[in-house]
One Martini backbone bead per residue (centre of mass of N, CA, C, O) as a GRO file, in nm:
protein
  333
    1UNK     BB    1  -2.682  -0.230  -0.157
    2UNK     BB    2  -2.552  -0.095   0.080
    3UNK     BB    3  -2.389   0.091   0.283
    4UNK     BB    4  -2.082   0.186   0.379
    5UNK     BB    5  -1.961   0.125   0.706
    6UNK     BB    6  -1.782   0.232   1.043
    7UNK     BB    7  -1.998   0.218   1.295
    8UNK     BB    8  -1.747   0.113   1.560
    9UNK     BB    9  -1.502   0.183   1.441
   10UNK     BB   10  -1.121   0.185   1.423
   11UNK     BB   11  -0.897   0.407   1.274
   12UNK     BB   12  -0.628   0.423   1.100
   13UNK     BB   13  -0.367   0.693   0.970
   14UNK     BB   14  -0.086   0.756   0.828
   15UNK     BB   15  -0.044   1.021   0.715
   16UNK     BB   16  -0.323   1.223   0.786
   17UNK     BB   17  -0.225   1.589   0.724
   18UNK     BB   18  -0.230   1.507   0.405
   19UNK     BB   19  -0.372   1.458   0.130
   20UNK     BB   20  -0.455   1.139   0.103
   21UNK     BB   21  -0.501   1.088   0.413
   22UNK     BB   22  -0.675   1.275   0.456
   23UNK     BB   23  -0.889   1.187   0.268
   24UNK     BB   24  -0.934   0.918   0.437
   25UNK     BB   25  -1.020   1.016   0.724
   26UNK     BB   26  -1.265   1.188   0.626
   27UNK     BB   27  -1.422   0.927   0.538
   28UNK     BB   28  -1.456   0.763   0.746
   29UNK     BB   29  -1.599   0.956   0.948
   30UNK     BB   30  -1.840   0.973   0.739
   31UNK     BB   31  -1.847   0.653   0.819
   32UNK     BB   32  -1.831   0.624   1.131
   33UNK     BB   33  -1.552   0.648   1.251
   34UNK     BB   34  -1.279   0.628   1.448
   35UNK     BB   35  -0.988   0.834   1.431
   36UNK     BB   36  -0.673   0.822   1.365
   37UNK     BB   37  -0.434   1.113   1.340
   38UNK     BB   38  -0.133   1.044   1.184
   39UNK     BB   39   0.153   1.344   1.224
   40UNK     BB   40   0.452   1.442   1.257
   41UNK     BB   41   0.458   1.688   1.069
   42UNK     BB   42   0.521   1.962   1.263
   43UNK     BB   43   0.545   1.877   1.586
   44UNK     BB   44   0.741   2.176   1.606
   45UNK     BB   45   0.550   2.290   1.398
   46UNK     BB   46   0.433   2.461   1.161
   47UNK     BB   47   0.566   2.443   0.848
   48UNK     BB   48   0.324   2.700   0.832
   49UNK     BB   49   0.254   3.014   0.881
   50UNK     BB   50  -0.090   2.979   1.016
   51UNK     BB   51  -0.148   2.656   0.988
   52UNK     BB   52  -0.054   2.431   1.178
   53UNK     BB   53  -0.104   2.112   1.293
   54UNK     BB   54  -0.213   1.901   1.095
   55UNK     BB   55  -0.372   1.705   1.282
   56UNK     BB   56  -0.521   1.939   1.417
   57UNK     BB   57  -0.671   1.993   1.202
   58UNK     BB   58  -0.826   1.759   1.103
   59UNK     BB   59  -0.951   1.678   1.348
   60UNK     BB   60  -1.133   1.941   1.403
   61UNK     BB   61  -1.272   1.889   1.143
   62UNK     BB   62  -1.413   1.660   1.176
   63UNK     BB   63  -1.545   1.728   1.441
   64UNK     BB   64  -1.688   1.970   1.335
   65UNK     BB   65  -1.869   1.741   1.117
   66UNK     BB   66  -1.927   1.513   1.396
   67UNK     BB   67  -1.704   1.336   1.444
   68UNK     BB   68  -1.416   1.129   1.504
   69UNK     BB   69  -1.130   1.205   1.668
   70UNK     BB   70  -0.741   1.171   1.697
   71UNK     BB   71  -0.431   1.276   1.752
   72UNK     BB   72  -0.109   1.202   1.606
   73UNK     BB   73   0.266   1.268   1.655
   74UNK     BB   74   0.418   1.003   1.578
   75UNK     BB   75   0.672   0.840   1.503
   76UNK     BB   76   0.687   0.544   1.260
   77UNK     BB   77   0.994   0.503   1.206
   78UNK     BB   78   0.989   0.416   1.546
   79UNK     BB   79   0.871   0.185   1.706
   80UNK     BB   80   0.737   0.362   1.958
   81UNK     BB   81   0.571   0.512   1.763
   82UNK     BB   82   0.393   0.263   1.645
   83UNK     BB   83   0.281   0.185   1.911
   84UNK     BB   84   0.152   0.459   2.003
   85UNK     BB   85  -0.055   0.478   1.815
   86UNK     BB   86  -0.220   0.226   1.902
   87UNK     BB   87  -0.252   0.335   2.208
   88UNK     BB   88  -0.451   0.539   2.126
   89UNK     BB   89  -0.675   0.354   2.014
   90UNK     BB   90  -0.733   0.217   2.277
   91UNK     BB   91  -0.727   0.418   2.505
   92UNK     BB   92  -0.993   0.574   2.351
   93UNK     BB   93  -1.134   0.276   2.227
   94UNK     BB   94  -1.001  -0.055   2.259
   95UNK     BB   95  -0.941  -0.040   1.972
   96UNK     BB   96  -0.830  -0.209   1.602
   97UNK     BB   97  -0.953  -0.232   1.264
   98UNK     BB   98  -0.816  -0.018   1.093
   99UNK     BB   99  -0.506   0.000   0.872
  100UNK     BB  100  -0.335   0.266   0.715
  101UNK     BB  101  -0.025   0.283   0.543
  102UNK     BB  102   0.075   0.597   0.455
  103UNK     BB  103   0.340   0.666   0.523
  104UNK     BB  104   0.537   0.943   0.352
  105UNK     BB  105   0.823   1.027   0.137
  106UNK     BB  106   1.013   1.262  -0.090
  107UNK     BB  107   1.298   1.207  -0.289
  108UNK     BB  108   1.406   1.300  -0.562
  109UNK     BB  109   1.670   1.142  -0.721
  110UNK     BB  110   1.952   1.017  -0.855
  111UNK     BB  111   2.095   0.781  -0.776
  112UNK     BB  112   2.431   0.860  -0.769
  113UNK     BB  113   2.309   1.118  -0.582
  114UNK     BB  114   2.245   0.963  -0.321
  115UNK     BB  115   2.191   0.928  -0.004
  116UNK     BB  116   2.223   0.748   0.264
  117UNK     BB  117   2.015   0.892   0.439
  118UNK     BB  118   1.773   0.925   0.200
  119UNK     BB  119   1.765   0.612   0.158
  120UNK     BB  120   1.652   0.549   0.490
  121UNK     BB  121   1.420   0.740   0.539
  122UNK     BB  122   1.263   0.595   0.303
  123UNK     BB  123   1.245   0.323   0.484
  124UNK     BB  124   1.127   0.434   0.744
  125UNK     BB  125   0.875   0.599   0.660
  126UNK     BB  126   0.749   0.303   0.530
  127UNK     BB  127   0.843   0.037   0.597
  128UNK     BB  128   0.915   0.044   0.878
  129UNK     BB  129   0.643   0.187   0.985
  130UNK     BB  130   0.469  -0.067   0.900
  131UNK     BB  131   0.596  -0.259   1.104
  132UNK     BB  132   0.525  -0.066   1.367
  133UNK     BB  133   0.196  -0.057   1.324
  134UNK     BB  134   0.151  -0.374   1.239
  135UNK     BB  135   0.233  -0.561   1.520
  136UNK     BB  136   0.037  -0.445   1.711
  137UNK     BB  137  -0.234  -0.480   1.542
  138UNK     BB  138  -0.233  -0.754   1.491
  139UNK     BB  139  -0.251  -0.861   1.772
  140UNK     BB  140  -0.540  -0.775   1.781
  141UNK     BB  141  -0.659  -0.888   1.542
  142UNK     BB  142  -0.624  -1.202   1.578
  143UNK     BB  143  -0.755  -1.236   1.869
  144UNK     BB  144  -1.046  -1.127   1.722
  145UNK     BB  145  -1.051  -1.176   1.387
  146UNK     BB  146  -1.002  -0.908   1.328
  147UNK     BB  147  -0.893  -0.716   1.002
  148UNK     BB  148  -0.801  -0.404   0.784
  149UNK     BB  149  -0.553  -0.375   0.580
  150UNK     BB  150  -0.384  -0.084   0.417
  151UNK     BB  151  -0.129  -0.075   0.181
  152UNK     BB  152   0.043   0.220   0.022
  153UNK     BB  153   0.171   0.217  -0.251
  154UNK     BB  154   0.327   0.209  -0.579
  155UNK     BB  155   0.401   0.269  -0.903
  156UNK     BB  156   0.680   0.341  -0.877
  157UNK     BB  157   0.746   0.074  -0.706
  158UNK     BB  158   0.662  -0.124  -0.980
  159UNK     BB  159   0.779   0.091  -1.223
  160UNK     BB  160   0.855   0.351  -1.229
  161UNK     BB  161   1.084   0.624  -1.227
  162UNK     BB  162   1.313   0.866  -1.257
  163UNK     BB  163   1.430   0.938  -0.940
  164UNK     BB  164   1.313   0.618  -0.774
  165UNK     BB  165   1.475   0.416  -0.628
  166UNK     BB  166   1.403   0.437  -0.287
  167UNK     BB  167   1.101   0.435  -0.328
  168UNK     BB  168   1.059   0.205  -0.463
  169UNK     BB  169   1.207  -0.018  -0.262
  170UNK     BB  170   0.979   0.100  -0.024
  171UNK     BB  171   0.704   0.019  -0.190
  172UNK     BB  172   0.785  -0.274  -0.283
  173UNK     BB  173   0.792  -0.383   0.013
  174UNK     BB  174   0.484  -0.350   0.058
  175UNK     BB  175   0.390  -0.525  -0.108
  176UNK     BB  176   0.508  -0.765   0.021
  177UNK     BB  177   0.394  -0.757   0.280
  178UNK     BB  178   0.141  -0.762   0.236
  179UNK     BB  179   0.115  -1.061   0.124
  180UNK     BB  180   0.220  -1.224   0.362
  181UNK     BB  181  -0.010  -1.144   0.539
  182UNK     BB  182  -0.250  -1.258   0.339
  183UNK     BB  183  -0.129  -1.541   0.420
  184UNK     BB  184  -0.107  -1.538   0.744
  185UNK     BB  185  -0.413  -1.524   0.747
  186UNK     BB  186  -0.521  -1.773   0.640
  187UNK     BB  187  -0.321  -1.968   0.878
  188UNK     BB  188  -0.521  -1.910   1.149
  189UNK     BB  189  -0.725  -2.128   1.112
  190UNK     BB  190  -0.897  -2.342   1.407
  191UNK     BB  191  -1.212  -2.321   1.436
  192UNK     BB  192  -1.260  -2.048   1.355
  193UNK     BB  193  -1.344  -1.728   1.225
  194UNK     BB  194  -1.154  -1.542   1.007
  195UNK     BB  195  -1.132  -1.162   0.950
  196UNK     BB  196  -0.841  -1.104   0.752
  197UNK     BB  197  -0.742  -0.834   0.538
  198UNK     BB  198  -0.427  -0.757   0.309
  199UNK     BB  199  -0.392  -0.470   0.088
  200UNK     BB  200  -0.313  -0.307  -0.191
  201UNK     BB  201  -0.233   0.046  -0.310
  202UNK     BB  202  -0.164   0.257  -0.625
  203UNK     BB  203  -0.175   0.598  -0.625
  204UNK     BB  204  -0.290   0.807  -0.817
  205UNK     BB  205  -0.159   1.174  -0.687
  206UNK     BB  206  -0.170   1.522  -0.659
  207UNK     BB  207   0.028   1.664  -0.468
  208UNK     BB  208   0.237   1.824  -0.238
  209UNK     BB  209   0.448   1.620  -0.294
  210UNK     BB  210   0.504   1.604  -0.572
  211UNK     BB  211   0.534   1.909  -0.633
  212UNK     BB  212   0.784   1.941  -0.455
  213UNK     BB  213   0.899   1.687  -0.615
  214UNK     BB  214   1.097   1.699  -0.879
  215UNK     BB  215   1.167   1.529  -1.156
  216UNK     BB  216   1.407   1.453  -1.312
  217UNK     BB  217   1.361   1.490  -1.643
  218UNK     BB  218   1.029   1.492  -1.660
  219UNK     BB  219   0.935   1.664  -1.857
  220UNK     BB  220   1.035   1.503  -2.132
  221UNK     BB  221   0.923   1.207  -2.042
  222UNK     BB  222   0.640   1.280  -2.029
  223UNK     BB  223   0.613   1.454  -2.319
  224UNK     BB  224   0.718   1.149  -2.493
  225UNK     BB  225   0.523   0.916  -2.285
  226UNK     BB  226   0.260   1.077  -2.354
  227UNK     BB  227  -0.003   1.225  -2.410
  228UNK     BB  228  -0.173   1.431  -2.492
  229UNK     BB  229  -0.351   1.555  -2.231
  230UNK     BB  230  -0.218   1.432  -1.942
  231UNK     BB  231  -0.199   1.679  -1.767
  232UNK     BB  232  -0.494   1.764  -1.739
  233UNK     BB  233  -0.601   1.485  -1.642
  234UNK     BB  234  -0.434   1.482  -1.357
  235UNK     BB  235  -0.549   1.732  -1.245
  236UNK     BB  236  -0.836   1.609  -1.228
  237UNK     BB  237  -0.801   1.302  -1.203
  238UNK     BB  238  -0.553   1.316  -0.945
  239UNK     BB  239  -0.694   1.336  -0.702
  240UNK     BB  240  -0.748   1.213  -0.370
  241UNK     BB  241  -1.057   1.155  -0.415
  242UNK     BB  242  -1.025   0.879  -0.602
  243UNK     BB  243  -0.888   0.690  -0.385
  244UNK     BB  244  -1.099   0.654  -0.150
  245UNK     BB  245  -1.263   0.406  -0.247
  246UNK     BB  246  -1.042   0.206  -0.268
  247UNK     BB  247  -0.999   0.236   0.086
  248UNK     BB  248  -1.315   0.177   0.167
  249UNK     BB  249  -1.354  -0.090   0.076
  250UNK     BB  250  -1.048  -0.249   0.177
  251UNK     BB  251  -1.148  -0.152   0.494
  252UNK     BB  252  -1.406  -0.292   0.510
  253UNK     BB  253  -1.630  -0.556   0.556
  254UNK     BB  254  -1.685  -0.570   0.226
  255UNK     BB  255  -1.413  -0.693   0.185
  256UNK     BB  256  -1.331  -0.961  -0.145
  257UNK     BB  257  -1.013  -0.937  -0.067
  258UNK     BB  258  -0.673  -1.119  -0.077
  259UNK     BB  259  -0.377  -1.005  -0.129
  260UNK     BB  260  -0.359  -0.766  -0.306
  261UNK     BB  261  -0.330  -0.508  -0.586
  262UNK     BB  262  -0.496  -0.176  -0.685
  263UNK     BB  263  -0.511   0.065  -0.899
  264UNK     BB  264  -0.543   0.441  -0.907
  265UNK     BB  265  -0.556   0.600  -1.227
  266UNK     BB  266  -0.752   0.858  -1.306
  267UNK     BB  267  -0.989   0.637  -1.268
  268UNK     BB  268  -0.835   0.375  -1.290
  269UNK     BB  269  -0.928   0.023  -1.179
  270UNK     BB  270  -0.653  -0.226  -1.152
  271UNK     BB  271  -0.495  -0.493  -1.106
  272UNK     BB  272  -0.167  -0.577  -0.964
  273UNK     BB  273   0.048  -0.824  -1.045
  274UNK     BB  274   0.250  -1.137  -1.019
  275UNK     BB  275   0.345  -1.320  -1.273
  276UNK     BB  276   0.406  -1.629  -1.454
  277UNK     BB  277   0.553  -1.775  -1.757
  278UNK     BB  278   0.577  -2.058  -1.857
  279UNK     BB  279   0.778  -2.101  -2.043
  280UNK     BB  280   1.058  -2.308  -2.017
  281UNK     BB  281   1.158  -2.662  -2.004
  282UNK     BB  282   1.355  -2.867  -1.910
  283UNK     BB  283   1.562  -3.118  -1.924
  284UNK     BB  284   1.605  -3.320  -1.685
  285UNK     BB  285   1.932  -3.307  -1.743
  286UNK     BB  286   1.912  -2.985  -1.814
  287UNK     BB  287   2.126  -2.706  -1.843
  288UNK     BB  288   2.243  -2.420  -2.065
  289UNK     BB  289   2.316  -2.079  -2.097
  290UNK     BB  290   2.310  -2.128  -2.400
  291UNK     BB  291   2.020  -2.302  -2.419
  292UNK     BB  292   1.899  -2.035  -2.318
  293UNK     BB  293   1.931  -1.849  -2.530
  294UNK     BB  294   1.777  -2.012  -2.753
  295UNK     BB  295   1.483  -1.975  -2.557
  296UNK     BB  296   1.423  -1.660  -2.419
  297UNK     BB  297   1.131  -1.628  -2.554
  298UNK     BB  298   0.976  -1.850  -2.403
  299UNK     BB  299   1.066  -1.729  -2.110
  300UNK     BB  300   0.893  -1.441  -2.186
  301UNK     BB  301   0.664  -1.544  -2.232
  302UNK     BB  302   0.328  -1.397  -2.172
  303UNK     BB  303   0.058  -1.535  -2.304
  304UNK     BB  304   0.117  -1.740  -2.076
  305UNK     BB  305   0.006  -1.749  -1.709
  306UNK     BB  306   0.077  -1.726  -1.357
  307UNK     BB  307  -0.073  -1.646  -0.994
  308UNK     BB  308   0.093  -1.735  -0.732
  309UNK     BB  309  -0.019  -1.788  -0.394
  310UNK     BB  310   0.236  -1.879  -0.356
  311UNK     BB  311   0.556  -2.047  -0.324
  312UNK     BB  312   0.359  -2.322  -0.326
  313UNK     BB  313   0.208  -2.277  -0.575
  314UNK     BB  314   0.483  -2.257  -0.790
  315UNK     BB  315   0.559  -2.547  -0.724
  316UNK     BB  316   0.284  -2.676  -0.790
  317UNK     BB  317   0.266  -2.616  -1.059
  318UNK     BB  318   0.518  -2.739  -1.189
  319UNK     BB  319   0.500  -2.997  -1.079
  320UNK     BB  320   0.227  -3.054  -1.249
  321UNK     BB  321   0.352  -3.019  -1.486
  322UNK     BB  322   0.548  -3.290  -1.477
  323UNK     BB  323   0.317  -3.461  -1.410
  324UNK     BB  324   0.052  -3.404  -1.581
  325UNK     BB  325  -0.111  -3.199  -1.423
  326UNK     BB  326  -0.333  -2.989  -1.321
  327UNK     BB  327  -0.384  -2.692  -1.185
  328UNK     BB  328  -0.508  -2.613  -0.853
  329UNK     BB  329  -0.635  -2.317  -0.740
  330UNK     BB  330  -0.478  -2.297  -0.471
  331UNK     BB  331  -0.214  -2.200  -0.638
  332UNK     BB  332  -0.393  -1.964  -0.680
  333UNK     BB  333  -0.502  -1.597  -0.675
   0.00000   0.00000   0.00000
């Protein structure tokens, strides 16, 4: 198999001004593709005394090392904003092939204790933010019948852990979303082909975000339900360029899957699915609270389980299961 390459490729990044993005949007660039570098954080002065304003950091950097960049300083979390991010792609370069949906902030509080300021914000800056960015993207990808979307989610939103309420519900929003977009391009086929394809990844990766926020009762959590040696694990094995390998295949040419959701952590790279477990059928006649109550290990049964390809997936599942048919492969992700 060749190199994966990106040479002619636009690709976007936002929240690319440090950590993961910046991880990503180096690598991209290295594999030849012209960079949209966006981060607003700092947009009104460096963070840090003498550090600069971290998009043309980045961006400088690429360059220097001869690729493609241009800094984009747009607020993502503002509908006029991600229009803006796209606009720059087109702008200078005509087109955009791929968007990395990364931008995000961390503000780890117990639930109780949340305002709701700090839980729109953490909406916007995730959730919304990828709507701003992918719905002008969208259309040029329809348009031309190529693009992919790689979707930023997080464990913290899958599986979570105390004092990430907010972070959750925002990093779980993408996750729904990769699916329904990864669904919505199925359905563009009209007798050409189209090849546009859009997956989530999970990355488990110590950056500046996550150490400047430190999580409630962390340290006892931490240290109760990991192995000895998972701290020092996470410091080596748990840095940005681990999860890079799998944005960049998820965003090239060669990418083999659609509507996924993928792990990355410590260099353990798993499918992560929502699947249903066959459960208990009730009789004809219906059921009750009670009859329920007798059945609920068969319920949580997840011994055989399906992972259905969408709601009609799993409509077609049961039908077919009732009807004493087997399911069939299209039914399945």
């Amino acid at each position: 198999m060749g190199d994966i390459d990106f040479t002619g490729q636009v690709v976007v990044v936002t929240g690319a001004g440090r950590g993961l993005g910046e991880t990503y949007a180096h690598e991209f660039a290295r594999r030849g593709a012209h960079v949209v570098v966006n981060d607003w954080a700092g947009v009104h002065g460096p963070a840090n005394p003498g550090e600069g304003i971290r998009a043309d950091v980045v961006t400088s950097a690429i360059r220097a090392a001869g690729g493609y960049a241009v800094a984009s300083y747009d607020d993502v979390g503002r509908p006029e904003g991600g229009a803006a991010v796209i606009e720059t792609a087109l702008a200078e370069w005509g087109t955009v092939d791929v968007v990395v949906s990364n931008a995000g902030l961390l503000r780890n509080a117990l639930f109780g204790d949340m305002t709701r300021g700090e839980v729109d914000s953490m909406l916007y800056t995730h959730l919304h933010a990828a709507f701003n960015v992918l719905q002008p993207a969208w259309r040029v990808m329809t348009k031309k019948r190529y693009g992919r979307i790689v979707m930023v989610s997080s464990s913290s939103g899958m599986f979570s852990h105390q004092g990430s309420a907010s972070y959750a519900a925002a990093k779980a929003g993408l996750f729904g979303l990769g699916r329904a977009l990864a669904y919505e391009s199925s359905l563009l086929y009209d007798g050409e082909p189209v090849d546009i394809k859009v997956n989530s990844i999970l990355p488990m990766a110590k950056t500046l975000m996550t150490t400047e926020q430190p999580i409630p009762e962390h340290s006892d959590q931490f240290a109760l339900r990991t192995p000895a040696g998972s701290g020092d694990l996470m410091a080596v094995r748990g840095r940005p360029e681990v999860a890079a390998p799998l944005v960049t295949l998820l965003a090239s040419r060669d990418c083999p899957v659609n509507g996924e959701s993928i792990s990355s952590c410590m260099g353990r790279y798993g499918r992560v699915f929502v699947g249903i477990g066959d459960g208990w059928t009730a009789p004809e006649e219906g059921t009750t609270a009670e009859t329920l109550l007798e059945h609920v290990e068969e319920v949580r049964d997840l011994s055989s389980h399906t992972v259905p390809a969408s709601l009609y997936g799993e409509i077609a599942i049961v039908a077919r299961t009732l009807l004493g048919e087997e399911p069939e492969p299209a039914d399945q992700a």
